[in-house]
Structure formats: C-alpha cells, structure tokens
N, C-alpha and C positions, 0 to 999 in steps of 0.2 A: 688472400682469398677473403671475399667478404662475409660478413658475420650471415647466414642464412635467416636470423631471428631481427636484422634491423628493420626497421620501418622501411619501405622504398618509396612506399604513396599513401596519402589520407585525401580520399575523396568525400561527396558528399549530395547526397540528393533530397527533392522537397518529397516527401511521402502522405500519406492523409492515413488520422490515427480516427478510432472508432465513431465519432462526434463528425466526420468527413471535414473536421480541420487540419491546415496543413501541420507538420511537421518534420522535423529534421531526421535523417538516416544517416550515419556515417559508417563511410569503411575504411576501414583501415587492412594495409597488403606490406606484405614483408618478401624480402629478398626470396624466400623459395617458394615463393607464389602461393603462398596461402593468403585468401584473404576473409574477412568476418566483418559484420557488420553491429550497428547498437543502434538502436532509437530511441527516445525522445519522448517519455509518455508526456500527457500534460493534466493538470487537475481544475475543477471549476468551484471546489472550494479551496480555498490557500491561506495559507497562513501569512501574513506579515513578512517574516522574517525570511520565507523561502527565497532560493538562488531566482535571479531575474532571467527571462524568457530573453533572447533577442528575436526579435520582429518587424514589421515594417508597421507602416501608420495601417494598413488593411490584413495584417495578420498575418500573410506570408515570413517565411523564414530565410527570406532570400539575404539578410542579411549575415545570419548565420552561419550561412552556407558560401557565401564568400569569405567571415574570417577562416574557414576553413581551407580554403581552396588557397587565396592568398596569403596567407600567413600563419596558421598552426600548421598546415602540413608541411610548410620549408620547415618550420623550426624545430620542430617534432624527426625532419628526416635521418636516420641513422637510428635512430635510439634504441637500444635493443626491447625488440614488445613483453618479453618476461617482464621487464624492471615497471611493474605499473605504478610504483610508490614515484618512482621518479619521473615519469612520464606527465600522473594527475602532479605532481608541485610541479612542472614546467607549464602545462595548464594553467594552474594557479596564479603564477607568475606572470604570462602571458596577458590573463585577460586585467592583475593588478587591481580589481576593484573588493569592496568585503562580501561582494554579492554577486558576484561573476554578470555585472551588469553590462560591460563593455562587448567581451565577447557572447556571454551568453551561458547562463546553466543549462539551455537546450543546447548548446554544442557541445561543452565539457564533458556530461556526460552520456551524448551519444561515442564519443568519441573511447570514453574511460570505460565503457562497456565493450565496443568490438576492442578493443584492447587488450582485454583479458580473454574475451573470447576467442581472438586471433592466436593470441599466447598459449590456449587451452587447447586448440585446435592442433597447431603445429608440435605441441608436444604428447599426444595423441592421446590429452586426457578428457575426461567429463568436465563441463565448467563446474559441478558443482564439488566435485572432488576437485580440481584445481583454486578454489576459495576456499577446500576446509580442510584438503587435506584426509585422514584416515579418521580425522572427529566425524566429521559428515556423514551419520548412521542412521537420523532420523525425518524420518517425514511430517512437517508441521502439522498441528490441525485448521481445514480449513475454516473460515470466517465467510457464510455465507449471506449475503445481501439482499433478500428477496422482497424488501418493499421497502419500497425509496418514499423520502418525504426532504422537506429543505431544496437546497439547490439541484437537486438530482430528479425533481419530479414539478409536477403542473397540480399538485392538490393541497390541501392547506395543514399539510401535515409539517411542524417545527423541525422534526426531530429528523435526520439527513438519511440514514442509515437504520434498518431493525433486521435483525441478524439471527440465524439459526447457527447452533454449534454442536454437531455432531460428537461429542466427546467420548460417548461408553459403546465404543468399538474397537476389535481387534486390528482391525488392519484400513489405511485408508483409503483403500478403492470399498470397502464396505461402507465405511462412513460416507465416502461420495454419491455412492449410488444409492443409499438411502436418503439420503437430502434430497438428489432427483426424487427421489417420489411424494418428497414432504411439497419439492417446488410444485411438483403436478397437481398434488393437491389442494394446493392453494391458490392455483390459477381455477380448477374447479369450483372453490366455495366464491372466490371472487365471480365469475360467471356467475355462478347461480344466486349471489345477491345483489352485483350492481351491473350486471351485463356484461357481455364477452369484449365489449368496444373499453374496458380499463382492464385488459389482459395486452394491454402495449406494453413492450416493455421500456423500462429507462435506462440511463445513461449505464447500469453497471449489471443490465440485465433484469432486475428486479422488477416487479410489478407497481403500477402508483395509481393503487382505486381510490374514490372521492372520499379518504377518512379525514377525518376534523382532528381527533386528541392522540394523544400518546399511546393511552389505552387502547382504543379501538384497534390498533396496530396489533399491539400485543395481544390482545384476544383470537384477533385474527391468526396469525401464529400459530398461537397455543392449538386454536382449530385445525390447522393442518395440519400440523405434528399427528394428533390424536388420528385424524381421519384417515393419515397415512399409515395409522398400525401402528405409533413408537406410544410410549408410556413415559420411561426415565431417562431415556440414550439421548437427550437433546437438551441444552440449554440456550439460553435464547440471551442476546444483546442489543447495544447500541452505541452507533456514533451520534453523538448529538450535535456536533460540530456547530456547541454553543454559541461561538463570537457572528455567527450569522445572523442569529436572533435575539441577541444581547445590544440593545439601544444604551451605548453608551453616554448621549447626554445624561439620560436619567436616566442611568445605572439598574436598572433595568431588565430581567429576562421576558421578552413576550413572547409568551408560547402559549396553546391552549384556551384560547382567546384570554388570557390570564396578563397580570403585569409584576413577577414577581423578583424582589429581591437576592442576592444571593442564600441568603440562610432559608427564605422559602421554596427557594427550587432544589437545596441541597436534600430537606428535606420530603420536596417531591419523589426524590431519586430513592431517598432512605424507605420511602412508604410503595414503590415498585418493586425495589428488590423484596421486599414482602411478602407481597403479591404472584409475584412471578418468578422463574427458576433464574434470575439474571445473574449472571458469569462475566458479563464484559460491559463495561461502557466507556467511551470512548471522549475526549475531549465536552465531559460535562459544565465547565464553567469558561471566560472567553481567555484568550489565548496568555492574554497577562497574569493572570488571578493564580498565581501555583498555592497561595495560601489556602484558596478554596479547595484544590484538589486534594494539596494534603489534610486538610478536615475531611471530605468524603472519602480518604483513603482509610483514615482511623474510624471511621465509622460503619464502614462493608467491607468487611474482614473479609467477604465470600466471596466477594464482586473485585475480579481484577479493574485496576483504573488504570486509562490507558492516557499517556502525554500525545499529541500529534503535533495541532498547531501549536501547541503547548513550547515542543521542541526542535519542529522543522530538522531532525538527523543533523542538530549540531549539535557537539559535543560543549561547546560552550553554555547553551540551554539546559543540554542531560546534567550538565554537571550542577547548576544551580534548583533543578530537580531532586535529584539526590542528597543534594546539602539539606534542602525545607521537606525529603522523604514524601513528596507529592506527589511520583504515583508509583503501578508495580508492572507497569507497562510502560512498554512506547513503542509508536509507529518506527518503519523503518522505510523511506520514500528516498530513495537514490537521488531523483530529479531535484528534490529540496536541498541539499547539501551541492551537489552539482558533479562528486568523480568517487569513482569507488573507493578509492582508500580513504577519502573522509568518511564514508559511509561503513565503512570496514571498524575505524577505529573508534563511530560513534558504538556499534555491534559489542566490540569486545569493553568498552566503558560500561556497558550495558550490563554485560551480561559477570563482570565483577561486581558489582554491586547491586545483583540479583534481581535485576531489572525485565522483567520476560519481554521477548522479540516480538514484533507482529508484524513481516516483513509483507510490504503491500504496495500494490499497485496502483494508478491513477483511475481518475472518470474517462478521460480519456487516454486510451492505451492503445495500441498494438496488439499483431500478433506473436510478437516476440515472447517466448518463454522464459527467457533470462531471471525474471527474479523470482521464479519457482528456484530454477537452480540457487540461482541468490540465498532461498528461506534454505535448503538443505545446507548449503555451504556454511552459515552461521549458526548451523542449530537452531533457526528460530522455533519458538514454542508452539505459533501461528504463521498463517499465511492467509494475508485477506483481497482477494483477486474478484471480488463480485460473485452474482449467482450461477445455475450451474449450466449459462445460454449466451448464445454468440459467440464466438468463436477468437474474437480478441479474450477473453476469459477463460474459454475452455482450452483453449490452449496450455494456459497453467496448470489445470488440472490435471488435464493428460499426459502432459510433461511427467506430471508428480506419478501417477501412475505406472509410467516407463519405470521411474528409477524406482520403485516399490518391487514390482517387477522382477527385472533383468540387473540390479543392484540388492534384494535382498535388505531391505529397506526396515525397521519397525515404526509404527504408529505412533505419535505423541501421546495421544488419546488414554494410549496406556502408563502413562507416565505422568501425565500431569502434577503438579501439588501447588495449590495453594499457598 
C-alpha cells in the first residue's frame, strides 16, 4: 500500500506578487490528494548575501518553474511530505550551489513552504501549531510601516522604513485596530499639509509625502499618534537599510543632504533616541560593519538593534553576530536563506542566545499568510508585514487575528523585556 503522505507531484505556476511582478507558486500533492501551495515573496532592498532569484534576462520565472517541473519534482517524488528537514537538504543538494543560484531561492522555498503546509494540512493541524508545536502561545507584536522613504518611495527621504509600534496593549486585535486609526490619522495630517495626491500608497502600504530629513518623518508620526487619541501605548522605529545610502568609495553615509562618517551617523541615531520614544531600528550601519552595530548596541540600551542585511537568516552571519554581540535582534526572511529548516534553525540559534525574532515579510509579497503562521510557530517577538492596507498585508494581520481568536492566543505586548 502506498505511503498516503508521499509526494505524487510538484507542480508549479508564474503568479504576480504585489509590485504586479512575476513570481513563482508551487504546489506540491501527495498520495491522498491533498494538495498546498507556497510562494515566492520577493524584496527590492537585498542584501548581498541573500539566496539568488532564478529568472530570465526580462524577469519572468519561467526558468524556475521548469527546474521544477523537470527535475525537483522527479527527484523529490515519494518522499514522505512530514520529513521537511529531509526534503529542504534534497533541495540543497539538488540545486549544489552556496546561494541556491542554479535552481533558484525562489523555487526552494516556494517549494519548502507548501511543504509544510501540505504536511500540516493532511495531518489536520494549524501550520503554525505544526512549526511550534504546544510552545506557539503567542502573538508577535506588529511592526507597522506607514511612511516609506529609501527604496520603497519617490521622496528624498534616506531612511527606507519609520514605523509605529503598538506595545502597551492587552490583546492584539486591540493594538491592530488602534494603529488603523493612528494610520487614518496620518493620511489626514498628510492631506491637510501636502495634499491628498501624496496619500498614494507605496510598495508596503505606507504613505511617501515630499519629506526631506529624518526628523520631519518622525515628527510627523509623533503627530498622528497624538491626533489619534494615544499618549504612551506607541513607540516608534526604523529600518534604515543603511547599505543603500552608504557610498562606499568614500565611506561614507549620505543622508540628510549630509555626508557623514560612521561615528557621526552613530551618533545621529544616539541623539534620536533622545528625542523620540525609538524602540527599534533596524540595519543602521551597511551590511559589513557588525563592529558598528555592536558600538550602537552598547550604546541604546533601550533601542532594540535589529541585524537584516546584516544576516540575510544565515546562521553563518547570526553566528559571527553573536560572537562581536552586534545586535538584540534580527530579521527573519525565509526567501534570504532559501527552505524552512534553514530558516528554522537560524530561529532557534537566535533565540538561545537571546536574540529577539522579527519574523517578516518582503516589498514584494503575496497573499499568502504563511509567515504570520511562521512569527506564531517561532515565538517571534515581532512580526513586520507593512502597514494596515492592501490586502497582500492584511492578510497577515487577519491571519493573526483568527488565531488570537479561535486559538486563545496572548499579546507580546504584554511581555516584552528589554
């Protein structure tokens, strides 16, 4: 009798993720006919070191989608879909290169995700209780994105990401639904100072009006927060997804019409957190520099500092992090690493040496809910999915909602430490 859990077929089609570029879907179907699907986010800031896209010379993923067709799904067929440790190293194997460049980090893990989800499906559990387990008790808090500057926007703002952080809430459909009003509010003060025509939104939802500096960002913020009713329930962030605006001829940050060296932008950051309630920032110095992070890690005790491009979810990277104590964070991006169990085992390196999660999604993404389940299943501390509009993002939200819900779920919010 055959195994009812093997593989029978790995299909695979071209999808278009929220930016209306193409991208890869794959499904994978096992013997008793269940089948699940995984997609492909993709990102338009990257870091260096992330897993390689496969693509054509016009950005189709048709190449992708034939190693799939012709050759990971013979090789893959039988394999029982539980075993995903052994499934992603046949992957690994398969595509042979240190950067899944041959076949593709968009195939591995579109593939590594219906994977688990097939596996999760057929054994009629939650994906996110099938990644944790009876650990999986809380709901991250969200990481809200609501004015884009850097690569995500058309304004001459440096800094890529400025972020509201709902913290001092009971429960986080509370904290969600008041951020919607901090977002409405800010779409109003924006109307009423630079016109309704920069209430477009960008690439993660967020809004991108004509500001120039760092500050004016965060002022801005601060203004919605207050106009929406909150006082102290909100602390505010940033990705600054330095290596963007870091001229490394001459070494170099130009931000702010400014041209500052490392020890003068470090203490740009030190003289913000000052200023403003900041809790999070996010790839402050370019993506080599871990000596810089660990200077501004001993320096804002109060300010989590977050690795991204720093570490692209390799365990290879987290480890030499940890060793120089450079930061108290790090991203967690699936598609950078390329199959869940690497991403799995960067999670739990992480979280032994006390490292907080901040499991997140691309610029460009799907509707796929997957790594809300994802941030539950690792415990992450955070989950940062854009702001609270569009439907490739809200997605996540509402995912997290369900399981808050009909799972009995508590708040990080209430847990936090420093």
């Amino acid at each position: 009798m055959a195994n009812p859990f093997a593989i029978k077929s790995i299909d695979a089609l071209q999808i278009l993720d929220s930016r209306g570029n193409p991208t890869i879907r794959a499904v994978v179907c096992i013997e008793q006919g269940i089948c699940e699907f995984g997609d492909a986010p993709a990102g338009a800031s990257r870091g260096t070191r992330e897993a390689v896209e496969l693509r054509d010379t016009n950005g189709y993923v048709t190449p992708a989608i034939n190693a799939i067709k012709y050759e990971v799904s013979k090789a893959l067929e039988g394999f029982d879909v539980r075993d995903q440790r052994k499934i992603d190293k046949m992957l690994i194997e398969i595509d042979g290169t240190p950067n899944k460049s041959r076949i593709g980090g968009n195939t591995t893990i579109a593939i590594s995700i219906a994977t688990a989800k097939t596996a999760s499906k057929a054994l009629g559990m939650e994906y996110f209780e099938y990644i944790g387990g009876k650990n999986a008790t809380i709901i991250p808090i969200p990481l809200f994105n609501i004015i884009n500057g850097g690569k995500h926007a058309g304004n001459k703002l440096k800094i890529q990401e400025f972020i509201v952080i709902p913290v001092k809430f009971d429960k986080f459909s509370e904290a969600l639904f008041a951020t919607a009003k901090v977002y409405k509010a800010l779409k109003d003060l924006i109307t009423e100072r630079y016109g309704k025509i920069f209430t477009a939104l960008g690439d993660e939802g967020g809004y991108s009006p004509p500001l120039e500096k760092t500050e004016d960002a965060l002022d801005l913020l601060m203004a919605a927060i207050r106009n929406a009713g909150y006082d102290s329930e909100f602390y505010v962030g940033m990705d600054a997804a330095s290596s963007e605006f870091f001229n490394e001829k001459d070494n170099v940050y130009e931000i702010d019409d400014k041209k500052l060296n490392r020890d003068e932008l470090l203490d740009f950051y030190v003289n913000l957190a000052k200023t403003y309630p900041l809790l999070y920032l996010e790839d402050p110095f370019n993506e080599n520099d871990f000596e810089g992070f660990s200077i501004l890690k001993s320096k804002l005790k109060n300010v989590i500092v977050i690795g991204d491009d720093l570490y692209t979810t390799n365990v290879k990277y987290l480890s030499k992090g940890i060793e120089l104590n450079a930061t108290s964070g790090t991203i967690v991006k699936p598609n950078q690493i390329g199959t869940l169990s690497e991403t799995l085992d960067f999670c739990k390196i992480a979280k032994l040496n006390n490292i907080k999660l901040v499991v997140s999604h691309r610029s460009g993404e799907t509707e796929d809910s997957f790594v809300a389940d994802l941030a539950v299943g690792v415990g992450s501390e955070f989950i940062k999915t854009g702001a609270p509009a569009r439907g490739e993002r809200t997605s996540k939200y509402n995912r997290l909602l369900e399981i808050e819900k009909y799972y009995d779920m508590e708040y990080m919010g209430k847990k936090l430490s420093l």
